[in-house]
C-alpha positions as CSV (number, residue, x, y, z in Angstrom):
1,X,63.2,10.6,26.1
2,X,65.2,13.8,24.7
3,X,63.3,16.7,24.1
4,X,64.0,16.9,19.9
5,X,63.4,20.8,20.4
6,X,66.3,20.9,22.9
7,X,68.1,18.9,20.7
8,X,68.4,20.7,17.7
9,X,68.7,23.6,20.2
10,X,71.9,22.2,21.1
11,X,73.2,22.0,17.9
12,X,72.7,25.0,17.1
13,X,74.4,26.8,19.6
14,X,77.1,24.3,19.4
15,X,77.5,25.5,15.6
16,X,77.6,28.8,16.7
17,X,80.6,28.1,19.0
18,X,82.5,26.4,16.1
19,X,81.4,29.3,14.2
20,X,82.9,31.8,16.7
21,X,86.2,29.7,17.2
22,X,86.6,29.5,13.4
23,X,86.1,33.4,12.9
24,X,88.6,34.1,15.8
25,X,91.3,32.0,14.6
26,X,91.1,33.5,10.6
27,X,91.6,36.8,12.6
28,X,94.6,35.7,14.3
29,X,96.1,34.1,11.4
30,X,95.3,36.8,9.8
31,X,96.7,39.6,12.2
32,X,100.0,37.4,12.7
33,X,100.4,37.2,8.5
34,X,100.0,41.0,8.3
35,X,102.3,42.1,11.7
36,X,104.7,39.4,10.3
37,X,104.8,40.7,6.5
38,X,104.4,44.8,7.3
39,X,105.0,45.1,10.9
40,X,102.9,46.4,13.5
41,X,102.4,49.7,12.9
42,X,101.7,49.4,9.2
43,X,98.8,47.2,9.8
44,X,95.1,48.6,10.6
45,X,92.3,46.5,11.4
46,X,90.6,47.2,8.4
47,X,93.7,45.5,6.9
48,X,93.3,42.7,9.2
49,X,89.2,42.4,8.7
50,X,89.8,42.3,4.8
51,X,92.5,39.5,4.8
52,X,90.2,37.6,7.3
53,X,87.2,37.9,5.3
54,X,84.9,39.5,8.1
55,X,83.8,42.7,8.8
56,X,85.8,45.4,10.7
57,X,83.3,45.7,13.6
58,X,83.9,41.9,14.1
59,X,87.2,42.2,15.0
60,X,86.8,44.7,17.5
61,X,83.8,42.6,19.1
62,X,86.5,40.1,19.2
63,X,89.5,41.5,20.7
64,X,88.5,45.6,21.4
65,X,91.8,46.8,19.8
66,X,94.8,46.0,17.8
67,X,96.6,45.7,20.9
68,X,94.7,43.3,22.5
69,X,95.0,41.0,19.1
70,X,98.7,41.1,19.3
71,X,98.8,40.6,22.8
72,X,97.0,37.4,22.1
73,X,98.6,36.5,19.5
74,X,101.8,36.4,21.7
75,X,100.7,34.8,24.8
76,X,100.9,31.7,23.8
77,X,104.7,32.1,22.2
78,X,105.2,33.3,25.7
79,X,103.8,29.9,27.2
80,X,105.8,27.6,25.5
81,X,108.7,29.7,26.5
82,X,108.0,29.6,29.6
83,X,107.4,25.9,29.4
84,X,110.4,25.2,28.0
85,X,112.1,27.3,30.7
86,X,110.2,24.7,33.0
87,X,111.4,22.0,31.5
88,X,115.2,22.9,31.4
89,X,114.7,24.0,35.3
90,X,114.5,20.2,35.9
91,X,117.4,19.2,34.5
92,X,119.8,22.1,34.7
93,X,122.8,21.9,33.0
94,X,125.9,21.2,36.1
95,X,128.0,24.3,35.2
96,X,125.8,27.7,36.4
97,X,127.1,29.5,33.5
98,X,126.0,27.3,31.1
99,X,122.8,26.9,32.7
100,X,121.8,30.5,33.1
101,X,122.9,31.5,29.2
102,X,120.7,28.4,27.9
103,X,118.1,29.6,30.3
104,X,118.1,33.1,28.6
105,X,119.2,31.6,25.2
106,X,115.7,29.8,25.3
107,X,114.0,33.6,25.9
108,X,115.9,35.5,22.7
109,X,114.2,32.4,20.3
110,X,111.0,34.5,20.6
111,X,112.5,36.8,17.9
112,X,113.3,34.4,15.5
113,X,109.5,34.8,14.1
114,X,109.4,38.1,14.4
115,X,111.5,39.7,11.6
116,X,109.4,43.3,12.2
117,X,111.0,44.5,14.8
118,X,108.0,47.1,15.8
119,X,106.0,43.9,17.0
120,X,108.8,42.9,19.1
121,X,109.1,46.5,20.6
122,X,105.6,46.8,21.7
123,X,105.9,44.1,23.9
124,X,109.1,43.6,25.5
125,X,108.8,46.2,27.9
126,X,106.8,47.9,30.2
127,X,105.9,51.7,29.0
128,X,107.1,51.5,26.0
129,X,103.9,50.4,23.8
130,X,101.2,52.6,23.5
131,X,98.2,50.6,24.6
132,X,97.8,49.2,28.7
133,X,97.4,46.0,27.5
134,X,100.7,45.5,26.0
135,X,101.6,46.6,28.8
136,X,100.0,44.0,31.2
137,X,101.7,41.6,29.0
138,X,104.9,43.1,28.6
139,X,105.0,43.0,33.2
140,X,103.5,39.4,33.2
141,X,106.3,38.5,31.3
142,X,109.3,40.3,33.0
143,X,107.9,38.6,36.0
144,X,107.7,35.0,34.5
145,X,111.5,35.7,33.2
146,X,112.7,37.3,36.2
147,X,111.6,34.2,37.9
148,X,112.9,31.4,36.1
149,X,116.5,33.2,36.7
150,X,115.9,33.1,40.2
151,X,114.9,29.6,40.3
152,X,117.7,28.5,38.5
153,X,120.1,30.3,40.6
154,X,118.4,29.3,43.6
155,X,119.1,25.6,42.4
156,X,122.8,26.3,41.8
157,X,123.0,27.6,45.4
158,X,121.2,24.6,46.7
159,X,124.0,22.2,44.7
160,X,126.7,24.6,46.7
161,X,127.8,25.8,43.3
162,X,126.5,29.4,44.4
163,X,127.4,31.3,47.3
164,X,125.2,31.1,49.9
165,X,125.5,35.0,50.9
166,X,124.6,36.1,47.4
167,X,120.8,37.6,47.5
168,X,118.9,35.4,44.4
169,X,116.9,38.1,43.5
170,X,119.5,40.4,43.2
171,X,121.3,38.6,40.5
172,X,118.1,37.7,38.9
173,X,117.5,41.5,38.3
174,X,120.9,41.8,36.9
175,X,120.7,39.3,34.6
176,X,117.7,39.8,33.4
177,X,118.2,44.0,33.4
178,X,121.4,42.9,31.1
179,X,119.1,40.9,28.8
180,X,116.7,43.0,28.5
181,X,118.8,46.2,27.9
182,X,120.6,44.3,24.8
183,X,117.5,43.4,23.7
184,X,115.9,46.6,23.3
185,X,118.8,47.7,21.8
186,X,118.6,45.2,19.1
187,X,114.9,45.9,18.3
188,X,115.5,50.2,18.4
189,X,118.5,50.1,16.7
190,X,118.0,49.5,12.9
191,X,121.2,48.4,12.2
192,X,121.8,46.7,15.3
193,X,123.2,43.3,14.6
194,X,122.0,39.9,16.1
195,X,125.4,38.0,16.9
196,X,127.3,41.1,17.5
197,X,124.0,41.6,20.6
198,X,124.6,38.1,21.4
199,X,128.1,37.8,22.0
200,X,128.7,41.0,24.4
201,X,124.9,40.3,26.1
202,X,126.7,36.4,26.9
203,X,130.1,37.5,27.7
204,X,128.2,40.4,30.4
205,X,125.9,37.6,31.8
206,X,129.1,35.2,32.1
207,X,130.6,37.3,34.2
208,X,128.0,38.1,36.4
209,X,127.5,34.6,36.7
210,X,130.9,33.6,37.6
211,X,131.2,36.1,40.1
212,X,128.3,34.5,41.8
213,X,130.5,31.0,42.2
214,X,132.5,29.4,44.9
């Protein structure tokens, strides 16, 4: 026979969970409402307590900086980007070029919720947030994108569609260097214009790509 003790025992730290789980997802929401309507610099966690109805020292128990929120905030944005990478590396598109700019076209999307271009910046690139772990994420992610290039590139050269003396990785850090220079660009640059980045960061990766080909 349960122990009715132990039982209500049980429920009470599972309420505490639900609790916990609750109180960490009003911070998020709130921390992605705020970096969303003011940007990332603009916002202070006393801003971020107050909107999320909990004390200040709460949100530091639960994610140590503002950082750290925003770094978790975007991991899982990153995730489904990278799924969806996954997902278009089994079925590739036959032509390479078309294949590698939907590849990268599925990477620039992440911006398309982030109007404040300050949140963007501090995690697109290594060294150039001010807080490590922005950092860690900004490197976890260079590696995931740098990657899925590769892969697809490797496909294309399986299907004979690539030269088979072209060094993968190589071209994978060229095409992703040209992304990723056209994309800080774009953030940095106040009156840097999205199709105008676009259309000269496709027509550059075309012909990288192109040169890669039979």
């Amino acid at each position: 026979m349960a122990n009715p003790l132990s039982q209500v025992a049980d429920m009470g730290t599972g309420l505490r969970q639900r609790q916990k789980i609750r109180r960490r997802s009003r911070i998020i929401a709130a921390g992605k409402t705020l970096f969303l309507n003011q940007g990332y610099s603009a916002t202070s966690m006393e801003a971020i307590a107050e909107l999320a109805e909990v004390g200040v020292a709460t949100v530091y128990n639960y994610f140590g900086s503002k950082g750290q929120l925003l770094a978790d905030i975007h991991k899982p944005d990153f995730e489904e980007l990278f799924t969806r990478g996954s997902i278009l590396l089994a079925n590739p598109p036959e032509d390479p070029v078309t294949g590698v700019l939907s590849l990268i076209d599925i990477y620039r999307h992440f911006q398309n919720d982030w109007e404040k271009k300050d949140a963007l910046l501090a995690v697109i690139g290594p060294g150039l947030s001010a807080e490590p772990v922005l950092d860690e994420l900004a490197a976890y992610t260079e590696r995931q994108v740098k990657q899925q290039i590769e892969d697809i590139i490797s496909l294309y050269q399986e299907q004979n569609l690539v030269r088979s003396s072209i060094d993968v990785t190589d071209a994978a850090t060229i095409i992703f260097f040209i992304f990723n220079q056209h994309f800080i660009e774009y953030v940095t640059q106040a009156d840097a214009e999205y199709e105008q980045m676009k259309q000269e960061m496709d027509r550059q990766i075309s012909f990288i790509v192109s040169a890669l080909l039979y």
